[in-house]
N, C-alpha and C positions, 0 to 999 in steps of 0.2 A: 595544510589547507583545511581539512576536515576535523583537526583541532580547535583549530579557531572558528568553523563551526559552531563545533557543537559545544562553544562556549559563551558562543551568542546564542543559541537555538537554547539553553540549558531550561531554560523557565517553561519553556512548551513541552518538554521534553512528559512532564505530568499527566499531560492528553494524548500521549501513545499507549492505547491502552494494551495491543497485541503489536510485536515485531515481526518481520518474517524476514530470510534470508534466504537465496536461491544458491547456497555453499556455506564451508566450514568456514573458510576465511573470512567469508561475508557478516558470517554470523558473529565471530568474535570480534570483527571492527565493531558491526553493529550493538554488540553487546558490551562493549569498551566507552560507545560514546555515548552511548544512554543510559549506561548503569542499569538497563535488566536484560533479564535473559531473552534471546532472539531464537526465534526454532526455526527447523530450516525444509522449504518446502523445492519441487524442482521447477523450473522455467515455467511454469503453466497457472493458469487460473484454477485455486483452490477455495472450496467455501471454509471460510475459520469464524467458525462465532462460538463465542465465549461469554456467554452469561454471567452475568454478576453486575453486586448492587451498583459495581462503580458506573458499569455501562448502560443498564437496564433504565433508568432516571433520563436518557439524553433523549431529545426528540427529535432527531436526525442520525443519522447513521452517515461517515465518510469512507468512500473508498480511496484508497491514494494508491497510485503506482510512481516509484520514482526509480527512476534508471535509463539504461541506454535504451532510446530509442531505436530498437534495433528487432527483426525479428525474431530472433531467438530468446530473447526478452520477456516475450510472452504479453506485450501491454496490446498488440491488436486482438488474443485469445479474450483479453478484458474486458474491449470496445464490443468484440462479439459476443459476449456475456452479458454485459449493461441493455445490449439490444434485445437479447433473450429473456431478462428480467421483465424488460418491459410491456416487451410484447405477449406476455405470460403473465403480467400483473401478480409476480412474486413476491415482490417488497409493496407493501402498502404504507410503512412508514417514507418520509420525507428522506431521500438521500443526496448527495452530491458526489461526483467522482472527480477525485482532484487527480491530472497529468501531470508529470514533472522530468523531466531530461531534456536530453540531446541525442544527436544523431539523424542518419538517415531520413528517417522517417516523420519526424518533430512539423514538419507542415501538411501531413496526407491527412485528409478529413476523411477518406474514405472508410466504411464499415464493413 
């Protein structure tokens, strides 16, 4: 299934400009279906910015979490994060946070 994926998804593939994976195995799926390298961080919200001419030109910045909705997952550590950016006016550039799973959790709007 994730073959076939990431053989429709292939042309986007251009605009991932950092990977992250929360395991080894993670990392080499994820490094398999995208053709780069994936580095691997654990369950939690990390700041990663990586400077360069590719990124520095865009006039938004996107966060994506994609995975199991679950809490060990770390995507509510992310929702309380986004809250703290804001309420702290850290990011002054235009962002979006893109959510993406299942599970559990997939309907709590809660922060």
């Amino acid at each position: 299934m994730l073959k076939l994926w990431a053989i429709a998804m292939r042309k986007n593939f251009k605009y991932i400009d950092v990977s992250l994976a929360v395991s080894e195995p993670a990392a080499d799926l994820a490094s398999k279906l995208l053709g780069k390298k994936t580095r691997i961080i654990p369950n939690t919200v990390y700041p990663y910015w990586q400077a360069s001419s590719k990124t520095s030109n865009r006039k938004d910045i996107k966060i994506v979490f994609l995975g199991r909705l679950v809490k060990r997952k770390g995507c509510q550590q992310l929702v309380q994060a986004i809250k703290f950016i804001e309420d702290h006016k850290l990011i002054t550039q235009k962002y979006r946070v893109i959510i993406g799973g299942d599970g559990p959790k997939k309907n709590k709007t809660k922060s």
